[in-house]
C-alpha positions, 0 to 999 in steps of 0.5 A: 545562539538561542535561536540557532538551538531554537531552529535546530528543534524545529528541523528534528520535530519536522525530520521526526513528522515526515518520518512518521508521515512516510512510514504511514504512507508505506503502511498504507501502501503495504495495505492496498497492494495486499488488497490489490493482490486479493482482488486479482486473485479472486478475479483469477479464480473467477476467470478459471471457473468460467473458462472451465464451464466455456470448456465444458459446453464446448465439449 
């Protein structure tokens, strides 16, 4: 019976550990996707001016 209680702490303390290791993960995920929408962003921003200064020396 002792070792049955014995294992069942450790598999809620395992659950417990790889919960807090997904929500982690996910964090971390939300993170660089955030970082990732930034850079994109900035990229089409620098694309617009130079499409813009391309349609200026074409005119």
């Amino acid at each position: 019976m002792i070792r049955n209680e014995m294992e069942s702490d450790v598999n809620v303390k395992a659950d417990l550990e790889l919960t807090r290791l997904q929500e982690k993960i996910n964090e971390i995920s939300k993170e660089d996707l955030a970082e990732l929408k930034k850079q994109v962003n900035m990229m089409n921003s620098l694309l617009e001016k130079l499409t813009a200064r391309q349609d200026i020396k074409t005119t």
